[in-house]
C-alpha positions, 0 to 999 in steps of 0.5 A: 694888784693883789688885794689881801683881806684883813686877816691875810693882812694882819698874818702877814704883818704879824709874820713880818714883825716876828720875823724881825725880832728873831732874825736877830739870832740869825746870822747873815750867813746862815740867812743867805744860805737858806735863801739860796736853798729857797731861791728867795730873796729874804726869807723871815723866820720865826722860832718853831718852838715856845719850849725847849723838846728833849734834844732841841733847844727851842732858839735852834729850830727856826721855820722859814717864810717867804711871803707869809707861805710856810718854805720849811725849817732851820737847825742852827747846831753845835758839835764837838771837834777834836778840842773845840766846837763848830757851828752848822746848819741843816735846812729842811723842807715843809716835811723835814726832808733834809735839803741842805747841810752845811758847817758854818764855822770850823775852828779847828786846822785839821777835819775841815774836809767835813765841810765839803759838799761831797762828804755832806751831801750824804744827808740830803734828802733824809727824813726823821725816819732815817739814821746814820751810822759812822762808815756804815751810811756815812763815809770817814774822812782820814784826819777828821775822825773825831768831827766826822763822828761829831756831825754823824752823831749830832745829826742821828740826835737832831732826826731822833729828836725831830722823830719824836717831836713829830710822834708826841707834838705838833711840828707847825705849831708854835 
């Protein structure tokens, strides 16, 4: 049996307790997809931010814990499309390397394609440093011009603006 000390104890508690209350603004599916990225069994997550950065409402970015270890980070996003928005998600690891991208809800009958795995794979393993450019590093799709430029943009502005956070703040404060 594993015996914690009073501190290691409270930390947990206390991560336990705000994880609760901000789990609230997570969905169940956006929660089931970061456990599967961690292969986890239920992660907690806690508001990175106490303010808002340019660039980065501080309701959007979220880090994830399992067992009071620090796993990575959670951006729960909005882009436009052609007459209306859709919702993704990107999960980082503890270096804010990309390790997943996935559009959560598309609300549109045409450019879904940009939700598939294979067009969204272009992302992983990206960092801050990185940026994306529409059919130079980042593929078109016929049909879904207007989303694929959406979701290239809203992840060169998300990297920019992490990139900047790192420079000027402190990323595992909050």
């Amino acid at each position: 049996m594993k015996i914690l000390s009073l501190s290691a104890f409270l930390l947990s508690l206390k991560l336990s307790l705000v994880g609760v209350v901000f789990s609230l603004h997570i969905s169940k599916k956006v929660e089931r997809e970061i456990n599967k990225v961690f292969e986890i069994d239920k992660a907690t997550f806690i508001q990175t931010l106490n303010q808002d950065i340019p660039g980065i409402d501080k309701d959007r970015l979220y880090t994830i814990f399992d067992q009071g270890n620090a796993l990575g980070y959670a951006y729960v996003g909005e882009a436009s499309s052609q007459t209306d928005t859709f919702e993704y998600l990107v999960v980082f690891d503890a270096n804010f390397a990309v390790k997943k991208a996935k559009v959560l809800v598309y609300r549109e009958d045409y450019g879904s394609e940009i939700g598939s795995k294979r067009w969204l794979k272009q992302f992983l393993d990206k960092t801050p440093k990185d940026r994306f450019a529409y059919r130079q590093n980042i593929a078109a799709i016929s049909g879904a011009t207007i989303s694929v430029k959406s979701m290239t943009n809203a992840m060169n502005n998300l990297m920019i603006s992490l990139a900047s956070w790192q420079n000027n703040g402190k990323p595992n404060k909050s």
